[in-house]
C-alpha positions in Angstrom: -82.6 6.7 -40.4 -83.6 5.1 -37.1 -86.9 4.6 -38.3 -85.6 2.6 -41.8 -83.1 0.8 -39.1 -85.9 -0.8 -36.9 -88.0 -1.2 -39.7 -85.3 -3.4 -41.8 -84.6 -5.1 -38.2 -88.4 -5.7 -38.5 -89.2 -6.9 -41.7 -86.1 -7.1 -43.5 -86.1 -11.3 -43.4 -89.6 -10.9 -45.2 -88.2 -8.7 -48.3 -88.5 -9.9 -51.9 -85.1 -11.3 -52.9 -84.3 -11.7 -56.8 -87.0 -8.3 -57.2 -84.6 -7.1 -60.3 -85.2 -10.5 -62.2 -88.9 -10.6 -60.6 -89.5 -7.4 -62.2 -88.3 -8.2 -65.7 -89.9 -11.5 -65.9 -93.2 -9.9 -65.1 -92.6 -7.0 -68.4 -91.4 -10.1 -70.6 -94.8 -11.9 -69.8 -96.7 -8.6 -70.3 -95.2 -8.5 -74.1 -96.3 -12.3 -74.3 -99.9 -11.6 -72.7 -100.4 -8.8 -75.5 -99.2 -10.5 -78.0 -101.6 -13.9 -77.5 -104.2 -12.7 -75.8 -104.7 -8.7 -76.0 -108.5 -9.1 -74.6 -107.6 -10.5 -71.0 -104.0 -7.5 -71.6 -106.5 -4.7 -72.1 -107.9 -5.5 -68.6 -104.7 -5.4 -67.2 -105.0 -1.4 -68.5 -105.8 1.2 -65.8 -108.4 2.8 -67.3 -110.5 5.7 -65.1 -113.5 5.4 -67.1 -113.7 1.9 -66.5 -112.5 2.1 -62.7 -114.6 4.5 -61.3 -117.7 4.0 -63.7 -117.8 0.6 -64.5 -116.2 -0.4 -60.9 -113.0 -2.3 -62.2 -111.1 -2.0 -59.0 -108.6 -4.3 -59.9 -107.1 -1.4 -63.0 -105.3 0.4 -59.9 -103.2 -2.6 -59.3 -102.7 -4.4 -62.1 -101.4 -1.5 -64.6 -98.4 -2.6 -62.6 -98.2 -5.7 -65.3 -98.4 -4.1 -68.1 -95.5 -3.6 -71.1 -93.1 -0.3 -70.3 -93.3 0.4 -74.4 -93.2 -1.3 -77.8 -91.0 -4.3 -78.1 -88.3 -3.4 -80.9 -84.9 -5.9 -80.8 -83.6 -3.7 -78.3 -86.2 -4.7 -76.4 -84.6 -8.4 -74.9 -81.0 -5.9 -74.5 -82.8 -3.3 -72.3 -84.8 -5.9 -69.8 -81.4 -8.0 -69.9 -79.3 -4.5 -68.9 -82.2 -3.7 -66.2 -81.4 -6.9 -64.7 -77.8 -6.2 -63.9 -78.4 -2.6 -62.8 -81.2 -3.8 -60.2 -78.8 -6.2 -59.1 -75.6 -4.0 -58.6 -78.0 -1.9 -56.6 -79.5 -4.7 -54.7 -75.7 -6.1 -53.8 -74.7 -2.2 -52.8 -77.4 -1.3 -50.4 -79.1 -4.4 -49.7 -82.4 -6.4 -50.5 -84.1 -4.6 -47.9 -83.8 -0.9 -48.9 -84.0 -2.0 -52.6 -87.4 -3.3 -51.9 -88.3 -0.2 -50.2 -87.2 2.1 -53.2 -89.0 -0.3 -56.0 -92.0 -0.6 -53.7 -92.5 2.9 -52.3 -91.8 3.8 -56.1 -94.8 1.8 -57.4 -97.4 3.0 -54.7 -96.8 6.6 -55.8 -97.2 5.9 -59.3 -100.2 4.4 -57.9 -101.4 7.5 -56.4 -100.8 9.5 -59.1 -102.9 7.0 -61.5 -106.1 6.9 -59.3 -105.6 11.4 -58.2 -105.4 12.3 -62.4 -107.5 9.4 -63.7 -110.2 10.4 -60.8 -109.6 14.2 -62.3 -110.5 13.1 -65.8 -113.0 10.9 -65.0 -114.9 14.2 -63.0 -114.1 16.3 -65.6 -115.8 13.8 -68.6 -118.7 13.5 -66.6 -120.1 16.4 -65.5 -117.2 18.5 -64.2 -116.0 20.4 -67.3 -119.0 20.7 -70.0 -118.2 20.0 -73.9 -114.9 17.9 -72.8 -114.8 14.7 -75.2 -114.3 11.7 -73.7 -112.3 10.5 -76.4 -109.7 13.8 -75.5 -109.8 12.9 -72.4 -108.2 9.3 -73.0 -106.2 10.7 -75.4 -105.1 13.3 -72.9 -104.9 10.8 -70.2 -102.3 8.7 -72.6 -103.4 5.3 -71.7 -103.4 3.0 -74.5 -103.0 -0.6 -74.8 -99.7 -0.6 -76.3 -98.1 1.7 -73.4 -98.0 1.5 -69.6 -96.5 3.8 -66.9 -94.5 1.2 -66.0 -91.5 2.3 -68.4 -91.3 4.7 -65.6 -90.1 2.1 -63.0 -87.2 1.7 -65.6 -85.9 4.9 -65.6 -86.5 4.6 -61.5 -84.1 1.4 -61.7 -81.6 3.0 -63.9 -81.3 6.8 -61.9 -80.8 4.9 -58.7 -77.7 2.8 -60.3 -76.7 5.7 -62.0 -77.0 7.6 -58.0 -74.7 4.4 -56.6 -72.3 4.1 -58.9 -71.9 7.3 -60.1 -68.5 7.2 -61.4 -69.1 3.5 -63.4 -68.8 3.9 -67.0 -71.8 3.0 -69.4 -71.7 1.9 -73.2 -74.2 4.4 -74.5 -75.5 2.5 -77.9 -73.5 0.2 -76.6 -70.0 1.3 -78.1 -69.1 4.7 -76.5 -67.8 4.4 -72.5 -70.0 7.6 -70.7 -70.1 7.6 -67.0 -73.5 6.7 -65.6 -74.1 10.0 -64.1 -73.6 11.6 -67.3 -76.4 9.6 -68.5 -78.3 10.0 -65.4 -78.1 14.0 -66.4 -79.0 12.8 -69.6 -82.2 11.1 -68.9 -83.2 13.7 -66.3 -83.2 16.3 -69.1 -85.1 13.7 -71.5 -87.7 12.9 -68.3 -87.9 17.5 -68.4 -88.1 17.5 -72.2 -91.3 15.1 -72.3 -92.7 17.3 -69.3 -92.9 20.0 -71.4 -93.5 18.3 -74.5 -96.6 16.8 -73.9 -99.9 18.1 -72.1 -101.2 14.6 -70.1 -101.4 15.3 -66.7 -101.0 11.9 -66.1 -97.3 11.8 -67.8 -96.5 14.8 -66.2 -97.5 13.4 -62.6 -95.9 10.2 -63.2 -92.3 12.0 -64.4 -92.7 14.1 -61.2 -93.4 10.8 -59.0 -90.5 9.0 -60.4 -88.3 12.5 -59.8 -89.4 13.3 -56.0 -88.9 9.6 -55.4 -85.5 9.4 -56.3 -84.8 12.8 -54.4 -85.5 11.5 -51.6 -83.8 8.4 -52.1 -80.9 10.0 -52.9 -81.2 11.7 -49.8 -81.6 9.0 -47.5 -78.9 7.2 -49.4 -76.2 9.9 -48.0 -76.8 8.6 -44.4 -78.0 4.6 -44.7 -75.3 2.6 -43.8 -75.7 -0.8 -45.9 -75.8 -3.6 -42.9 -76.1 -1.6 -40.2 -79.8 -3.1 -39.2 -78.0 -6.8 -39.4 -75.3 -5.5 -37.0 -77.9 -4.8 -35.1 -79.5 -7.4 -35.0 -76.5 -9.7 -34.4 -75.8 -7.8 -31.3 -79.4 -8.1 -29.7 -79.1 -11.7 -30.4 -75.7 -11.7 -28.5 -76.9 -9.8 -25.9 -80.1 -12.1 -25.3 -77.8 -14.8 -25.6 -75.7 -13.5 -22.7 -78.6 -12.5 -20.7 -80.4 -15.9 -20.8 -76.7 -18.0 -20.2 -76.6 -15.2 -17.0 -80.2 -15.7 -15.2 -79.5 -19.8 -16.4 -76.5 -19.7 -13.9 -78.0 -17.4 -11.0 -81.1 -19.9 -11.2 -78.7 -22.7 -10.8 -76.6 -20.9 -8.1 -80.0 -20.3 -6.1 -81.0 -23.7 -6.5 -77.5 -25.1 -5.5 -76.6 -27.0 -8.9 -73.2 -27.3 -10.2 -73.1 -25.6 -13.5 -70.8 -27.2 -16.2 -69.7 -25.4 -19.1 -68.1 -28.2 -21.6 -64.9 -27.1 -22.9 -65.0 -23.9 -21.1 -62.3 -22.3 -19.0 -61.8 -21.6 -15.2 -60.9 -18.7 -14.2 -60.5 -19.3 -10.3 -58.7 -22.7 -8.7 -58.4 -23.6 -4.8 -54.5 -25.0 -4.4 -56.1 -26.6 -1.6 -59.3 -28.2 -2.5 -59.4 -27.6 -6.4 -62.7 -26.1 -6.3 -63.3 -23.4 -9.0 -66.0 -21.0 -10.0 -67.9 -24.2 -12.0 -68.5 -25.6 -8.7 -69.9 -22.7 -6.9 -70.4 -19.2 -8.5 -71.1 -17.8 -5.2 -67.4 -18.3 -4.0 -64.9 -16.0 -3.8 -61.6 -16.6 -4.7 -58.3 -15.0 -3.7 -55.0 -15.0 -4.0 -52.0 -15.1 -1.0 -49.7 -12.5 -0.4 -47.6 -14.7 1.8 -47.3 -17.3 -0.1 -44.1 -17.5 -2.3 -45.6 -17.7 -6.0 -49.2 -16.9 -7.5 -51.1 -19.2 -5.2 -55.5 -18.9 -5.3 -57.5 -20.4 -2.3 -61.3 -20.2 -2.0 -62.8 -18.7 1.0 -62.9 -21.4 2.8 -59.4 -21.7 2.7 -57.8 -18.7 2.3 -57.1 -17.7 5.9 -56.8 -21.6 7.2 -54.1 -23.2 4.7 -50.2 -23.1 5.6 -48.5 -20.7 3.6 -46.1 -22.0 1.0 -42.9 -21.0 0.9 -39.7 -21.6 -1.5 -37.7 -23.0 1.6 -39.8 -26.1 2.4 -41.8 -26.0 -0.8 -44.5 -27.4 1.1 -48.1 -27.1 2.4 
């Protein structure tokens, strides 16, 4: 955790804030994009064929803004709900680490795109003999109408679901489940289409999103939310205090008064009422033989006349 520690010190000030609302916005102008103009959507498409034989780079990176399903009327309800969950996560753990679980999420999905789509790709053109390519995209399940992003959902909704495990849920919005019930629930669903269907790339992707959240989970149990801000508040204190202390040994050296405006004095002469402000060199004690709590500086302390409650005098 020391690593994620120095690394939020680092660059925490530079993470996305608002990513939950970021996120949705982007899916909701995905459905929009498709709907007006499917052409430029169907570029948006990672596509191996067309990335490594036609050299569309961009496909590896902009699958990424592309719809997570159909739209149905549930469709506004489910972006709205993802909203709120990316946000309770976001206020629980921080923008930082939510940043680094969307982020890290994406970049393996990523991987897994370019390793299978490479695979099929190799396999269509000269690695596996009598393959169709036609199967192959079939196979590879990428069609205009569906992304791997819905796969960033159920990322969103099993790290709620890790967080606030004992939160209840409306499931079809009328009966109260707790949300890790449903996160069992959607684990077996994620299992279910494992098995169900034979694309590798589906199959990666559900492993992705599962190993991900493992070890989010994992890291979860010893991240302490705030802990890099602490930190960083007491390295600023610190540097403070180290630059105010050099500040007054330069001055000391170079025999200036220091003044600290609205500050406090420790040390006071009786005699000649110098304190530590005037000279933080001096040494200050207090008498013994005087009657009361009497302080002299050194150039006093062995020279004044010592009070007592008699003469109540110098």
């Amino acid at each position: 955790m020391k690593f994620l520690y120095k690394l939020e010190e680092k660059w925490g000030s530079k993470s996305v804030k608002n990513l939950p609302l970021i996120t949705v916005i982007v899916f909701s102008l995905s459905y929009i994009l498709f709907w007006l103009v499917p052409d430029v959507y169907e570029m948006l498409v990672f596509d191996p064929f067309k990335v490594f034989g036609s050299g569309q780079v961009w496909r590896v990176f902009t699958w990424i803004f592309t719809m997570p399903g159909s739209f149905n009327y549930f469709t506004l309800v489910m972006l709205f709900v993802y909203v709120m969950l990316g946000r309770s996560i976001e206020m629980s753990i921080g923008t930082f680490m939510y940043n680094i679980y969307v982020f890290s999420m994406l970049i393996v999905l990523m991987l897994g795109n370019v390793i299978t789509g490479l695979i099929f790709y190799l396999q269509a053109t000269g690695g596996s003999m009598g393959i169709d390519k036609a199967w192959i995209q079939e196979a590879m399940y990428y069609v205009p109408e569906f992304g791997p992003t819905v796969y960033i959902l159920d990322a969103i909704f099993l790290g709620f679901a890790l967080i606030y495990s004992e939160s209840f849920m409306l499931f079809m919005f009328v009966i109260p489940i707790r949300a890790k019930y449903l996160a069992y629930a959607d684990l077996i669903w994620l299992g279910y289409l494992f098995f169900k269907y034979n694309a590798l790339c589906n199959r990666v992707n559900i492993i992705c999103v599962v190993v991900v959240w493992l070890v989010y989970t994992i890291l979860m149990k010893h991240y302490t939310p705030g802990h890099a801000k602490v930190m960083l508040q007491r390295k600023a204190y610190t540097a403070k205090r180290t630059m105010e202390r050099k500040k007054r040994e330069h001055d000391a050296e170079k025999g200036k008064i220091i003044d600290f405006p609205g500050s406090v004095t420790r040390h006071k002469c009786a005699i000649c009422g110098k304190t530590e402000k005037d000279d933080p060199m001096m040494e200050f004690r207090f008498c013994s033989k005087c009657d009361g709590n009497y302080e002299y500086c050194s150039e006093h302390l062995y020279t004044h006349t010592h009070v007592k409650l008699t003469d109540n005098k110098m």
